[in-house]
MARSEDO-334541 format. One line per field, with one value per residue (C-alpha): residue number from 1; x, y, z; residue in one letter. Coordinates in pm, whole numbers. Each point is the difference from the previous one (the first is absolute). Layout:
N
nr <- [NUM;...] $
x <- [X;...] $
y <- [Y;...] $
z <- [Z;...] $
rest <- [A;...] $
***
This chain:
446
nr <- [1;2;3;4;5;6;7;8;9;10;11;12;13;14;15;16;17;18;19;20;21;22;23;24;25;26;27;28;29;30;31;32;33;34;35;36;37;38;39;40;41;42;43;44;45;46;47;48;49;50;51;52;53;54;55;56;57;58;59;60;61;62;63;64;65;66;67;68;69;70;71;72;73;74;75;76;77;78;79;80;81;82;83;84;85;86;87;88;89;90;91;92;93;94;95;96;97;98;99;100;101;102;103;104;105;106;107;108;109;110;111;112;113;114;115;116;117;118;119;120;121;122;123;124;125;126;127;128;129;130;131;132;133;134;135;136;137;138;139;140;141;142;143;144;145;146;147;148;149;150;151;152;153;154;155;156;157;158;159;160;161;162;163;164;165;166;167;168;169;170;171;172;173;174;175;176;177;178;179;180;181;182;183;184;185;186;187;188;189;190;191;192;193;194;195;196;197;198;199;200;201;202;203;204;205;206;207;208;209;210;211;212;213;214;215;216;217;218;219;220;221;222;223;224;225;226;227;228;229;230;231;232;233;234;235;236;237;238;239;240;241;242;243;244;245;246;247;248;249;250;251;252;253;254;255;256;257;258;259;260;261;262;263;264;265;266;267;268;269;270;271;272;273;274;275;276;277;278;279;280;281;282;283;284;285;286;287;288;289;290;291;292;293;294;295;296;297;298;299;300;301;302;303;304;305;306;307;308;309;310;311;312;313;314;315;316;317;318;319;320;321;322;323;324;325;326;327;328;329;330;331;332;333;334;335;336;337;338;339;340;341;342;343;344;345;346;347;348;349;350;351;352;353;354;355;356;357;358;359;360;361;362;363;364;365;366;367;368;369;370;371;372;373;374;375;376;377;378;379;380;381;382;383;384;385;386;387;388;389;390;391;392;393;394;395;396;397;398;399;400;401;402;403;404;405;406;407;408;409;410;411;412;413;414;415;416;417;418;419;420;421;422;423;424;425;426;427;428;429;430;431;432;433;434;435;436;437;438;439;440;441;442;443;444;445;446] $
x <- [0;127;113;-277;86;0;-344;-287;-131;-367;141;-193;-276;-292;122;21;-386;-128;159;-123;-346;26;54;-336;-212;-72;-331;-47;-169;-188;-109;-22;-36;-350;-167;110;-134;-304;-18;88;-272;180;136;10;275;159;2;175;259;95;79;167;234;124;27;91;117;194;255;58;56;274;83;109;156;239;59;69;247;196;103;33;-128;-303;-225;215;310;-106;-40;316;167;-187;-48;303;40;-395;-293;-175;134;-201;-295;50;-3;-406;63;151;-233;-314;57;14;-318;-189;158;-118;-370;31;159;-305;-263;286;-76;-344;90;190;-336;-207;231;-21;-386;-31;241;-239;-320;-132;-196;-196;-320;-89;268;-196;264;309;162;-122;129;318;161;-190;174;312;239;-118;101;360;104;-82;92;340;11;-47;289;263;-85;69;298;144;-68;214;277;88;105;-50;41;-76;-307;-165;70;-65;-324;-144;109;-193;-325;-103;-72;-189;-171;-139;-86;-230;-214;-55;-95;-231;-158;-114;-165;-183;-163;-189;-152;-388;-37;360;-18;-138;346;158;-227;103;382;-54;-298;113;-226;130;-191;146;377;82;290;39;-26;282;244;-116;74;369;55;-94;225;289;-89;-14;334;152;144;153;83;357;-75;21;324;136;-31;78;346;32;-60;290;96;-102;-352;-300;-200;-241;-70;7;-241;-247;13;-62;-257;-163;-16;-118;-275;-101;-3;-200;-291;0;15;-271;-195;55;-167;-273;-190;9;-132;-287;-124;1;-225;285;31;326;59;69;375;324;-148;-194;237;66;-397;-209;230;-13;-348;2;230;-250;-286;183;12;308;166;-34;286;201;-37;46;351;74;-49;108;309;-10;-44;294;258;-92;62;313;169;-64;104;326;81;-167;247;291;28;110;192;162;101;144;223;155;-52;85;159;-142;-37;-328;-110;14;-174;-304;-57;73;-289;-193;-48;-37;-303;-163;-8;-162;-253;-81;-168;-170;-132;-147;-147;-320;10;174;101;-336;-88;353;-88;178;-161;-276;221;139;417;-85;-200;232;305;-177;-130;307;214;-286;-113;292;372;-31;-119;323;217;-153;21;383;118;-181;157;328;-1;-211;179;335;176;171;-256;282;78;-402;66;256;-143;-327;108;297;250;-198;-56;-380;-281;121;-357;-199;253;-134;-387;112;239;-263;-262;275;23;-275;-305;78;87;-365;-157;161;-78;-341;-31;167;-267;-300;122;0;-292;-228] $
y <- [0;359;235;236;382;228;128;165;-215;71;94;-234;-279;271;202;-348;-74;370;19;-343;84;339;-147;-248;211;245;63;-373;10;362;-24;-329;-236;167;13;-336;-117;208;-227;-313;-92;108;-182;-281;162;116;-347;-136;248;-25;-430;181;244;-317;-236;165;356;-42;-286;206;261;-174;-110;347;102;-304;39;414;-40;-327;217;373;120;108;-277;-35;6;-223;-246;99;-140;-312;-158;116;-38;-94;145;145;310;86;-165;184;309;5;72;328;132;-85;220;286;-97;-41;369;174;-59;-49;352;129;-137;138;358;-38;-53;318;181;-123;86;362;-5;-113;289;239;-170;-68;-351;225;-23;-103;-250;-168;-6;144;-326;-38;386;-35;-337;123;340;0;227;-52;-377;77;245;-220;-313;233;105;-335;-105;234;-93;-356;113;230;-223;-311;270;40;-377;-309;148;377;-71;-336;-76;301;74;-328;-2;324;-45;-369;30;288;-132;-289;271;169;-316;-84;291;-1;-291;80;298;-207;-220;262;98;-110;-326;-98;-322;-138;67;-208;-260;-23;9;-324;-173;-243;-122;-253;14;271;-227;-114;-53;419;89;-234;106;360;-61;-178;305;269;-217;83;337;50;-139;174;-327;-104;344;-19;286;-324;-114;406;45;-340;80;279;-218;-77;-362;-47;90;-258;-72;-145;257;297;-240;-29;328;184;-290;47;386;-1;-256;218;332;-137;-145;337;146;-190;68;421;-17;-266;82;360;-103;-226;333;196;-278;-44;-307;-162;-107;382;-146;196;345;-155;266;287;-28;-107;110;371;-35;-177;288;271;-121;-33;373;169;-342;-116;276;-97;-401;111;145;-308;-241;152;107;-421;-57;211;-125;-372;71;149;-271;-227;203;83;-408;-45;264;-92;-369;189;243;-250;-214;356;63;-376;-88;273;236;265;205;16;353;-114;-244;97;269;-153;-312;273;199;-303;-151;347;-5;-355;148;294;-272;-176;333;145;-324;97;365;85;-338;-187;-132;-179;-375;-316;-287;233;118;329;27;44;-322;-137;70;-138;-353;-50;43;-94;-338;-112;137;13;-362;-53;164;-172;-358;95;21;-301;-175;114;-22;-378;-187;255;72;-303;-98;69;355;102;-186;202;335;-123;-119;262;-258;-250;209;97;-83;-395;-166;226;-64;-304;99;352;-171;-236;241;241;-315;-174;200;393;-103;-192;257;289;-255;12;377;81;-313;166;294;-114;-181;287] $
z <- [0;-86;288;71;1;269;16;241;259;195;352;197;61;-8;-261;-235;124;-76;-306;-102;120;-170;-335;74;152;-238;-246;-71;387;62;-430;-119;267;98;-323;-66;307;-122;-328;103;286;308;247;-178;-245;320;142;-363;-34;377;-117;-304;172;277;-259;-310;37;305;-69;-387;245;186;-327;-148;376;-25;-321;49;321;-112;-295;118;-333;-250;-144;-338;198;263;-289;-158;348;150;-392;-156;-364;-28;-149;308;-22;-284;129;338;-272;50;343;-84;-275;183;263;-211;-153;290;121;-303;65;428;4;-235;310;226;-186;109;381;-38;-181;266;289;-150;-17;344;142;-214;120;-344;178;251;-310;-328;-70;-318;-348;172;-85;-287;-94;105;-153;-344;3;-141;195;369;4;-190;241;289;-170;-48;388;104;-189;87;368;-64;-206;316;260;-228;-58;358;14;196;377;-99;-181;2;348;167;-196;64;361;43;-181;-4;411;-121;-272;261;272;-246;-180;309;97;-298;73;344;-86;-347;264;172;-345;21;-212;-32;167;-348;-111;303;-31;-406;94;261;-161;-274;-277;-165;-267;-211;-13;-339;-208;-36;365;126;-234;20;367;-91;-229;248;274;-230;-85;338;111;-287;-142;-270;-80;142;302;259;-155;-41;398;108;-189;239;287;255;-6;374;-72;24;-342;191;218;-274;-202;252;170;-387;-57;268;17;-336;70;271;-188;-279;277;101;-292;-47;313;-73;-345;-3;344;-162;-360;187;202;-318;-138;-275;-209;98;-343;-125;-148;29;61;331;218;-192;-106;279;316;-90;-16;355;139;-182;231;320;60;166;126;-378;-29;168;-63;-381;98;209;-264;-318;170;97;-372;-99;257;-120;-308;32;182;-259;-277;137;67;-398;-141;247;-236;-324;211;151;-367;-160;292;42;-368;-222;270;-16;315;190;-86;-394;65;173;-203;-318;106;169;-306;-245;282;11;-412;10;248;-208;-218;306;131;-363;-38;230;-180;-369;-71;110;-362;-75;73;-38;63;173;275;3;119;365;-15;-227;230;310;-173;-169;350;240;-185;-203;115;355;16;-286;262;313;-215;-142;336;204;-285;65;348;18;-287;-151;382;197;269;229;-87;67;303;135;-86;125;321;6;9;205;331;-88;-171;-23;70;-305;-263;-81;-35;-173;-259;-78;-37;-203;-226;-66;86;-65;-442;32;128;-244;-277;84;-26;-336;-125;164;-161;-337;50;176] $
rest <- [X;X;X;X;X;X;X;X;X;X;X;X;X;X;X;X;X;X;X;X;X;X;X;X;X;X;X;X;X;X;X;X;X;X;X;X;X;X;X;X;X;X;X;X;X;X;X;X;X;X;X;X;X;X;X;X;X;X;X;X;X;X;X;X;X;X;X;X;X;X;X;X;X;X;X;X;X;X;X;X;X;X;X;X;X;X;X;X;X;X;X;X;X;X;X;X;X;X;X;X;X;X;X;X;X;X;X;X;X;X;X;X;X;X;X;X;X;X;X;X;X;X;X;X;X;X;X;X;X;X;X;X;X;X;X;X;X;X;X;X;X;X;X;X;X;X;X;X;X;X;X;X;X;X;X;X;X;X;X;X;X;X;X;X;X;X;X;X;X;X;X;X;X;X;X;X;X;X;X;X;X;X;X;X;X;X;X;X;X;X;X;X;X;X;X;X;X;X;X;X;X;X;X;X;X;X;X;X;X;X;X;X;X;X;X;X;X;X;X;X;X;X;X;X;X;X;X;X;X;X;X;X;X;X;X;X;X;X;X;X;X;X;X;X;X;X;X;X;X;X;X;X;X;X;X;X;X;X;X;X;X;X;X;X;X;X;X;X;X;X;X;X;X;X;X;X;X;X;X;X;X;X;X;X;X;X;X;X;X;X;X;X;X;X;X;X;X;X;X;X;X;X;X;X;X;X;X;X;X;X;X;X;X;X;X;X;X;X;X;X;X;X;X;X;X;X;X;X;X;X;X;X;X;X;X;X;X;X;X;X;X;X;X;X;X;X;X;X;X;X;X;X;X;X;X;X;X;X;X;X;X;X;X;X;X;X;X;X;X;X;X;X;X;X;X;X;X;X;X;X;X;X;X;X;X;X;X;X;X;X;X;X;X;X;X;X;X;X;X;X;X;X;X;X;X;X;X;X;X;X;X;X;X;X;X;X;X;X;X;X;X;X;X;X;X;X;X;X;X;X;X;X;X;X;X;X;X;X;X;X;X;X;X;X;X;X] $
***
């Protein structure tokens, strides 16, 4: 194996878990994970993607840690130096173009985090809330210049580095970000009528599971996680060598299991008392929650501020992990420094999402396939590359690495971890490439 370069290490145990739980625990939980509970009968989609993230998404997880802090490096050169003179590294070359994919359309719904922050602070949800949304993404210049501001905050906060920037933003606002959902959840549950929404979140009905809900729920478990998108792998490189895997994995897993149930439990109790339908689709918060706010006089305020300001913060620390991966390949790669880098993937992302943000507005009428380039971007990366990314390296790490050498990083030389190996590697294996499988064919087939 090559000698790894001197590079920036996370400072300690809780700055690894933040970070990690930063990058998963972003608008996957407070924007999609409600309206696709909303769609897809409840709790019983709750109930199938909580199987999905312990079976599935957690052991590709440890997957893309082990495979990110036995090698020190970015996904293609991470490949480069566990399967020398192999093919993988151009496989693993997915791993680095989806992120800036999924960036280019994440940092347009990040723009409207930042739009509705602003509205909030200026009131605009105190009364007649009806088209707003609707307005805004079909304007043209509104949604660029906060797609653009959105952008260059991800792009300032990756510039200051590893320790600087990642660590010490994440550090400061994910306790935050917790303080105020919750915050926001307590006060939903006083709203008359939003038990219906409780009862929704913890009563299952079977009945609505198919074939499309469980791997909508296996999808959304790696959307969620942010795998296969090489942001696991990217910070585990940065991870010191005495550092438990284990415990990272199921500290971020389990944060960002809890954030999306309370995600969850902010939004639907809210969109019962409205007498919303919970199958409104993507724009189920920045449609129906203004709405909410609008009727909830003065304390709808300041619940507004609370959690579009939640919204925002989310999304920013996952786009700084999503645009740390190509950062991260420039400067080891092609070395070039950190500043080119970032603002040289920064500026090619926010062109990309010029096209994903005109496509509600200018753009609206250029189809392929019937799907405009934001919905293009997020089914291609959603449905088909993350699951590549989360299969390429369950492969690697099941069948391509020496069962000993994921032993050892596992088990961090055989002083932890020793009696979960065994059920993990199995799972890693065996189970996790069945389960992708069965996505990209419900995909094709659905």
């Amino acid at each position: 194996m090559e000698p790894m370069k001197a590079r920036e290490h996370f400072g300690s145990r809780m700055a690894v878990i933040m970070a990690m739980a930063g990058s998963a625990i972003g608008l996957g939980n407070i924007w999609r994970f409600p309206y696709l509970v909303g769609q897809n009968g409840g709790a019983a989609f709750i109930l199938v993607y909580l199987v999905a993230c312990v079976v599935l998404a957690l052991p590709v997880f440890m997957a893309e840690a082990i495979i990110g802090r036995r090698s020190g490096c970015n996904s293609f050169g991470a490949m480069r130096v566990l399967a020398p003179g192999t093919r993988w590294k151009w496989l693993a070359m997915v791993t680095v173009i989806t992120p800036m994919l999924i960036l280019s359309y994440y940092s347009v719904v990040g723009g409207w985090s930042v739009d509705y922050f602003i509205k909030s602070c200026a009131f605009r949800f105190t009364g007649d809330t009806s088209g707003i949304f609707g307005r805004f993404i079909s304007s043209t210049w509104e949604p660029l210049i906060t797609h653009t501001v959105f952008m260059a905050f991800t792009a300032g906060i990756v510039l200051l580095g590893v320790k600087k920037g990642i660590e010490k933003f994440t550090k400061i606002t994910m306790p935050m970000l917790f303080v105020l959902i919750v915050a926001i959840v307590i006060y939903g549950l006083t709203i008359p009528g939003s038990w219906k929404g409780v009862e929704y979140m913890v009563k299952p009905d079977f009945s609505k599971l198919d074939a499309n809900v469980v791997a909508t729920a296996m999808g959304q478990a790696f959307f969620s996680l942010s795998l296969g998108v090489g942001t696991i792998l990217t910070y585990a490189s940065y991870m010191q060598k005495q550092e438990n895997i284990v415990t990272s994995g199921v500290c971020t897993a389990s944060f960002d299991l809890l954030f999306a149930l309370l995600a969850g439990f902010a939004v639907m109790p809210a969109v019962f008392a409205a007498g919303i339908a919970p199958e409104e689709g993507a724009g189920l918060v920045f449609q129906t929650l203004p709405f909410i706010f609008s009727h909830m006089g003065w304390a709808g305020a300041i619940v507004s501020i609370l959690f579009f300001f939640s919204i925002l913060i989310a999304a920013l620390t996952s786009s700084i992990s999503v645009l740390e991966v190509g950062v991260a390949y420039l400067v080891e790669e092609k070395g070039w420094t950190r500043v080119r880098s970032t603002l040289v993937l920064a500026l090619a992302t926010w062109a990309l999402g010029v096209l994903c943000s005109l496509s509600f507005g200018p753009l609206s009428g250029v189809k392929l396939l019937g799907l405009g380039f934001f919905d293009i971007f997020d089914n291609l990366c959603s449905n088909w590359l993350m699951p590549f990314g989360g299969l390429l390296f369950s492969l690697f790490v099941g069948w391509k690495m020496s069962k000993a050498d994921v032993r050892d990083e596992f088990t961090n030389g055989g002083t932890r971890n020793v009696g979960l190996f065994n059920a993990v590697y199995f799972l890693l294996r065996y189970v996790a490439p069945v389960g992708i499988l069965v996505v990209f064919v419900t995909n094709l087939l659905f």
